[in-house]
MARKEKE-592590 format. One record per residue: residue in three letters; z, x, y of N, C-alpha, C, CB in turn. Coordinates in nm, 3 decimals, m for minus. Glycine has a CB too. Example, Ala and Ser with C-alpha at 12.3 -4.5 7.8 and 13.67 -1.06 7.14 Angstrom:
// residues 2
<ALA; <0.780; 1.319; m0.569>; <0.780; 1.230; m0.450>; <0.780; 1.320; m0.330>; <0.905; 1.131; m0.447>>
<SER; <0.708; 1.285; m0.225>; <0.714; 1.367; m0.106>; <0.787; 1.290; 0.003>; <0.572; 1.408; m0.060>>
//
This chain:
// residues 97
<UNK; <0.188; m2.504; m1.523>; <0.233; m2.436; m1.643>; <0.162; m2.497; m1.763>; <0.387; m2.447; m1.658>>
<UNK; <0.139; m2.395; m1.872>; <0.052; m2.456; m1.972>; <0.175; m2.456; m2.053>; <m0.094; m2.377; m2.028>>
<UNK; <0.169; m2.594; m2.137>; <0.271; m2.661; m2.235>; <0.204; m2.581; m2.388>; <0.261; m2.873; m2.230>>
<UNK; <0.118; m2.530; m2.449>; <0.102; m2.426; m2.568>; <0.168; m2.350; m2.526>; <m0.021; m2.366; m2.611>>
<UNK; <0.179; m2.246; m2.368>; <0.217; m2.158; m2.398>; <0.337; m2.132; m2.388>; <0.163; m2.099; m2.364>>
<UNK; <0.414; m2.251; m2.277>; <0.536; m2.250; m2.271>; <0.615; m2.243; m2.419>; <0.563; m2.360; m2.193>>
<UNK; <0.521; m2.373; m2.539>; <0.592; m2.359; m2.627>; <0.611; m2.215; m2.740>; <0.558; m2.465; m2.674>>
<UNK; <0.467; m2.188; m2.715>; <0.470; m2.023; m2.789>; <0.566; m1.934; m2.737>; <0.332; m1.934; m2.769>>
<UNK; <0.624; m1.943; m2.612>; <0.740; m1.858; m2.544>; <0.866; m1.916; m2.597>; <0.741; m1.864; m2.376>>
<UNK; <0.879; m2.011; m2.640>; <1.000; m2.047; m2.655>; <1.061; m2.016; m2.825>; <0.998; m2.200; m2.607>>
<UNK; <0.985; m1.905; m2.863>; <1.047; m1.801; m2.949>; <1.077; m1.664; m2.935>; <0.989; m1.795; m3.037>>
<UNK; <1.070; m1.651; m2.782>; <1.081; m1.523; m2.736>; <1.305; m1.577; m2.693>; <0.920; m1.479; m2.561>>
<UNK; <1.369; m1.507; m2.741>; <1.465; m1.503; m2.749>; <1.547; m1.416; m2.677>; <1.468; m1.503; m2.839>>
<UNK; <1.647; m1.449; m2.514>; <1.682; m1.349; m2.410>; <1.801; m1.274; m2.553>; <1.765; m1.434; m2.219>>
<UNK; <1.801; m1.157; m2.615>; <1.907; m1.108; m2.664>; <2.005; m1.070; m2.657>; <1.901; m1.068; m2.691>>
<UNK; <2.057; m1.091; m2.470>; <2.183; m1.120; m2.447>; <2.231; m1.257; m2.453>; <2.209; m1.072; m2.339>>
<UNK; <2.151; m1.364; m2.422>; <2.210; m1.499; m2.428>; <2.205; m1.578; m2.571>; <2.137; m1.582; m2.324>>
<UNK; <2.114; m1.541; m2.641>; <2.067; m1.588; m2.745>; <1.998; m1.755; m2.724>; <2.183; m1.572; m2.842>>
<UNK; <1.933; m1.783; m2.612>; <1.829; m1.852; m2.582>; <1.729; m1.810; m2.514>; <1.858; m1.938; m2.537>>
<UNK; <1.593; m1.889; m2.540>; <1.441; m1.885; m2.522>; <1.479; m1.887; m2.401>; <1.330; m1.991; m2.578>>
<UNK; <1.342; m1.786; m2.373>; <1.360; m1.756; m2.221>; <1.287; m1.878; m2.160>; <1.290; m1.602; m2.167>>
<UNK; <1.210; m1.957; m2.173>; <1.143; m2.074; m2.152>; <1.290; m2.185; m2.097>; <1.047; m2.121; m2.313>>
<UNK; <1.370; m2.204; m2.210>; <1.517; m2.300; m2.151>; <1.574; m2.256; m2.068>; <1.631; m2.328; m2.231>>
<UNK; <1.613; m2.096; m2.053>; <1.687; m2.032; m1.976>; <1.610; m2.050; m1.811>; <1.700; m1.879; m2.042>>
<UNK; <1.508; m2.053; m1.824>; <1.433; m2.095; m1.689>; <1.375; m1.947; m1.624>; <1.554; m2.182; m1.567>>
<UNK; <1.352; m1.873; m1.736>; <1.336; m1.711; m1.661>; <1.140; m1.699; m1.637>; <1.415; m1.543; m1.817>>
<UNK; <1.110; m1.800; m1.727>; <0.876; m1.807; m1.683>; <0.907; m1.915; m1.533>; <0.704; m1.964; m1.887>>
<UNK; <0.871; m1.801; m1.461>; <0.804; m1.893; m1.364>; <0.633; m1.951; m1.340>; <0.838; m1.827; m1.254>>
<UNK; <0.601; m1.881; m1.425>; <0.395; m1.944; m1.473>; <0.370; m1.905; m1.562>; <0.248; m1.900; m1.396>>
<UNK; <0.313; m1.990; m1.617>; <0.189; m1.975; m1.759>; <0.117; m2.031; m1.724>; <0.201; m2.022; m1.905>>
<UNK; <m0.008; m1.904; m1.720>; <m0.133; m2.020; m1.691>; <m0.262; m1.937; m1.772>; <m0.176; m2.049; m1.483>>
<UNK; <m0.314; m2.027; m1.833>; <m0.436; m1.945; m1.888>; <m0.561; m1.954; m1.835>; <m0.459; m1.971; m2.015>>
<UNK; <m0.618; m1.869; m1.829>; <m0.760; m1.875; m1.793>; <m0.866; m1.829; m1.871>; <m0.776; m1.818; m1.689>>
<UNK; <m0.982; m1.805; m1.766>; <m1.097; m1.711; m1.860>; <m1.097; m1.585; m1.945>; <m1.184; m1.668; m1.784>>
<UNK; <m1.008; m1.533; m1.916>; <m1.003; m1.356; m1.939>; <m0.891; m1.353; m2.022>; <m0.975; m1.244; m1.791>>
<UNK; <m0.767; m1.474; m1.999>; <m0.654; m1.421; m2.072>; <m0.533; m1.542; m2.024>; <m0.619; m1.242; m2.022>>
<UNK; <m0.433; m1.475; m2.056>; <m0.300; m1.499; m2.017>; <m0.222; m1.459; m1.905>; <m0.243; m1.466; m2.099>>
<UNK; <m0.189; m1.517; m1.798>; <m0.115; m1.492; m1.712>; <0.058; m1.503; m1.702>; <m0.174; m1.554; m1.638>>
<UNK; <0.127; m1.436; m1.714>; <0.316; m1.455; m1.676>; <0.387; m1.445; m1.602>; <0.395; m1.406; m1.713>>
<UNK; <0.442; m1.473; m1.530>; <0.523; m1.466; m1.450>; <0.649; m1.448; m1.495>; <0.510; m1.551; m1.383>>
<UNK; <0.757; m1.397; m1.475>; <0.868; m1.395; m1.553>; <0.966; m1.332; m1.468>; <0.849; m1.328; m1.682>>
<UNK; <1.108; m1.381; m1.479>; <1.200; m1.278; m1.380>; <1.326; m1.282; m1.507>; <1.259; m1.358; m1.178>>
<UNK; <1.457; m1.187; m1.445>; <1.566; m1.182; m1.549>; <1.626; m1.222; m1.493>; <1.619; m1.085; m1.611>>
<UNK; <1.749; m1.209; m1.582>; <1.869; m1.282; m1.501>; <1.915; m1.213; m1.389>; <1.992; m1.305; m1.583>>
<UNK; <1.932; m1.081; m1.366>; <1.979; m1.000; m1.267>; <1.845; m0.878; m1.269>; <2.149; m0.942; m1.307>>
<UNK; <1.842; m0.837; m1.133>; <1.752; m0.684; m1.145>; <1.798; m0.582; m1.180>; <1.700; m0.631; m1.037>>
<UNK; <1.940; m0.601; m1.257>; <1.968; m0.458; m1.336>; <1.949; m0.500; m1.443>; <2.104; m0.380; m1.332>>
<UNK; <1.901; m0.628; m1.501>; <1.849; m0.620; m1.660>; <1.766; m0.523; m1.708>; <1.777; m0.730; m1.700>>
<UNK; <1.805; m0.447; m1.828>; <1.740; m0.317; m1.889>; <1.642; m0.394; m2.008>; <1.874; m0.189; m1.962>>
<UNK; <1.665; m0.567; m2.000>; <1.553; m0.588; m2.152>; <1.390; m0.624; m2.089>; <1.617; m0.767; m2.276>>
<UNK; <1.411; m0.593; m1.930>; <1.252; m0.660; m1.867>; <1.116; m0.600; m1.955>; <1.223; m0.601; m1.675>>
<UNK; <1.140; m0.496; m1.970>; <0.998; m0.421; m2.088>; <0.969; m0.467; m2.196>; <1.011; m0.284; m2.147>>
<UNK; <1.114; m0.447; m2.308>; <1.123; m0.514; m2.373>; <1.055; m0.613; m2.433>; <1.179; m0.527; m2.346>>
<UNK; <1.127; m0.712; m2.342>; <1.086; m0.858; m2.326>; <0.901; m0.894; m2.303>; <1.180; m0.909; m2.181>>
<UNK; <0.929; m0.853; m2.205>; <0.722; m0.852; m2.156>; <0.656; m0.833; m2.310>; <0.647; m0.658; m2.023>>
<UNK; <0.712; m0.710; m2.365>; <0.639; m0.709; m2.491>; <0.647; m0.771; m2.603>; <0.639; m0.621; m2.529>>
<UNK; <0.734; m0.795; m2.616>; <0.764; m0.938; m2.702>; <0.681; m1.086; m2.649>; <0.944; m0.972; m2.684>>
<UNK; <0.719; m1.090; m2.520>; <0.588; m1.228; m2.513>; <0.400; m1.149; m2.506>; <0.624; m1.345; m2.302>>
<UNK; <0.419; m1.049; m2.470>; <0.244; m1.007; m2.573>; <0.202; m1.046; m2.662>; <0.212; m0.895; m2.632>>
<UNK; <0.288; m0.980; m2.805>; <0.320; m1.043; m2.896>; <0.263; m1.147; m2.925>; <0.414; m1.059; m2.892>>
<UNK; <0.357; m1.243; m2.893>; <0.397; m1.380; m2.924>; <0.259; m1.423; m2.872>; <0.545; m1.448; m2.851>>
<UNK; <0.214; m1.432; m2.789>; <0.098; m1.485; m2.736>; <m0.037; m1.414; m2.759>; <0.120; m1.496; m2.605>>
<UNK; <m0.039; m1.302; m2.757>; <m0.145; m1.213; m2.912>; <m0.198; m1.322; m3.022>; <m0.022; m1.084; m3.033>>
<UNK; <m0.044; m1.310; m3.039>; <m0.096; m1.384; m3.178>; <m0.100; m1.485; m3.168>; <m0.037; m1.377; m3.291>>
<UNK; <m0.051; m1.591; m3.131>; <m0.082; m1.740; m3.109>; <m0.222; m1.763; m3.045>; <0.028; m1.807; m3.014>>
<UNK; <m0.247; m1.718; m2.931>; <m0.411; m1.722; m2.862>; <m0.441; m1.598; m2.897>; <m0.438; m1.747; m2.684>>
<UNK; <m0.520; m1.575; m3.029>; <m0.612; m1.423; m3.044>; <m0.715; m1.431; m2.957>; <m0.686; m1.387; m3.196>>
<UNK; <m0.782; m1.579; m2.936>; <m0.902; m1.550; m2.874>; <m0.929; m1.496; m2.706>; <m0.965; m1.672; m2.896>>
<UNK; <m0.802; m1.512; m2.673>; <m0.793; m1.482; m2.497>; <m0.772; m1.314; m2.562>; <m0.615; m1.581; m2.367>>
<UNK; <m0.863; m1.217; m2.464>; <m0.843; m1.124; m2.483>; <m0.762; m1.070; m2.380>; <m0.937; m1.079; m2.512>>
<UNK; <m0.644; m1.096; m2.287>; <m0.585; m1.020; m2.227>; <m0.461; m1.127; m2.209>; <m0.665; m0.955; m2.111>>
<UNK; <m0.338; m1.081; m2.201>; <m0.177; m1.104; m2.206>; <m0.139; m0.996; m2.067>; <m0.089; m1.044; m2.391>>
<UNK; <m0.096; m1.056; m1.972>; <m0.052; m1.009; m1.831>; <0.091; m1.055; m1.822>; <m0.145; m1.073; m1.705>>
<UNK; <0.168; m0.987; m1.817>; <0.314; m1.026; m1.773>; <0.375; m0.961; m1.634>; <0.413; m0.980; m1.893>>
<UNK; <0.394; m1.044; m1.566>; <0.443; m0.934; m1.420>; <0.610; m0.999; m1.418>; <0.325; m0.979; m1.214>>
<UNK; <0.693; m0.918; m1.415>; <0.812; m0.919; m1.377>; <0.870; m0.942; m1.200>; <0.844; m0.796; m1.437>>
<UNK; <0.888; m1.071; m1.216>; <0.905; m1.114; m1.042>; <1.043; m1.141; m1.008>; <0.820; m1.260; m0.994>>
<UNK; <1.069; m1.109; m0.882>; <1.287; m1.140; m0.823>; <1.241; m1.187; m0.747>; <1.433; m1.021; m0.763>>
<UNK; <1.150; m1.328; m0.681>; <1.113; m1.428; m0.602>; <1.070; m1.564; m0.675>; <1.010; m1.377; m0.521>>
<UNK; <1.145; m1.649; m0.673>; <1.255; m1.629; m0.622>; <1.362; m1.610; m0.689>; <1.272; m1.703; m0.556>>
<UNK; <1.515; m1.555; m0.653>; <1.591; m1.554; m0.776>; <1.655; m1.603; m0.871>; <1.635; m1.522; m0.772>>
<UNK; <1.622; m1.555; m0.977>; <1.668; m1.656; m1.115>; <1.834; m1.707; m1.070>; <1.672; m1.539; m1.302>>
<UNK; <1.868; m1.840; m1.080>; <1.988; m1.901; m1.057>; <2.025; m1.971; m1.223>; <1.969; m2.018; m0.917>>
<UNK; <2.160; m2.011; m1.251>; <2.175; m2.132; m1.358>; <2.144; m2.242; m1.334>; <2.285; m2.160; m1.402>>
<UNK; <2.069; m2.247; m1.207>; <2.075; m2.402; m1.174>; <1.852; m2.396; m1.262>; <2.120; m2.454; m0.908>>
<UNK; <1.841; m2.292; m1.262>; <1.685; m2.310; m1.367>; <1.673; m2.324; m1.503>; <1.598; m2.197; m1.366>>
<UNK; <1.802; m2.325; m1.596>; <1.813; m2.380; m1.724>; <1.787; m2.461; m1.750>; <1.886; m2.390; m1.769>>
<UNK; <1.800; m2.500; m1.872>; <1.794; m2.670; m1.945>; <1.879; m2.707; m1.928>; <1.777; m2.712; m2.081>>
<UNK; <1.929; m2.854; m1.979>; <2.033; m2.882; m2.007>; <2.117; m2.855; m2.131>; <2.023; m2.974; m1.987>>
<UNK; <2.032; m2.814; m2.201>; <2.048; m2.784; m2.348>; <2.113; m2.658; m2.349>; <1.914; m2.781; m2.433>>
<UNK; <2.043; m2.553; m2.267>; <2.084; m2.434; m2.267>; <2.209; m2.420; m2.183>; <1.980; m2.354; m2.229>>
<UNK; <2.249; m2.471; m2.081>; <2.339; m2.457; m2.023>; <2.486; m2.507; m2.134>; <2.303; m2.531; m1.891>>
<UNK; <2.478; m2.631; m2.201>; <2.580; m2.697; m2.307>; <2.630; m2.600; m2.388>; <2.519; m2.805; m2.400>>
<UNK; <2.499; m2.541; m2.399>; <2.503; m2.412; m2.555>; <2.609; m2.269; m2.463>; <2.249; m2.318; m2.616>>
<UNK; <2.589; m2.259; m2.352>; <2.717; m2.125; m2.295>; <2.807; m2.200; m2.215>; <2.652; m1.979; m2.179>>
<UNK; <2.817; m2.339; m2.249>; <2.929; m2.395; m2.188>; <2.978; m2.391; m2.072>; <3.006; m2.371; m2.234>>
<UNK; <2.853; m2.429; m1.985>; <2.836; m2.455; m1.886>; <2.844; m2.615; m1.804>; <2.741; m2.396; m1.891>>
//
């Protein structure tokens, strides 16, 4: 995982939980390369309706932070599945967990 981009994600905000999807534990890769940006990403459940959304919001976010990579890839993955046990600790305190 690349630590820029993790941190550039960690203003992408889940708008049901009201934490970064980065704490919440929902990127499973960031990795950059030659061509661009790579994502990996899953939701909390596969009936989440913000997966589009979301993807486009970390475009965005990573658009603009790396202009010079010309391509932002986000694939939406349910392998394996997102659990609470992939949070922070921070994030978990914050829904009182």
């Amino acid at each position: 995982m690349d630590d820029d981009i993790l941190a550039a994600l960690k203003s992408v905000i889940d708008p049901e939980l009201g934490i970064n999807i980065v704490d919440l534990g929902l990127v499973y890769a960031a990795v950059r390369t030659a061509t661009g940006i790579n994502i990996e990403l899953t939701m909390t459940t596969p009936a989440c309706p913000l997966g589009e959304m979301m993807s486009e919001e970390i475009k965005l976010v990573l658009r603009d932070r790396f202009p010079e990579l010309p391509d932002v890839r986000v694939e939406i993955v349910w392998d394996p599945p997102w659990s609470p046990d992939l949070m922070s600790e921070e994030s978990r305190r914050q829904l009182g967990m």
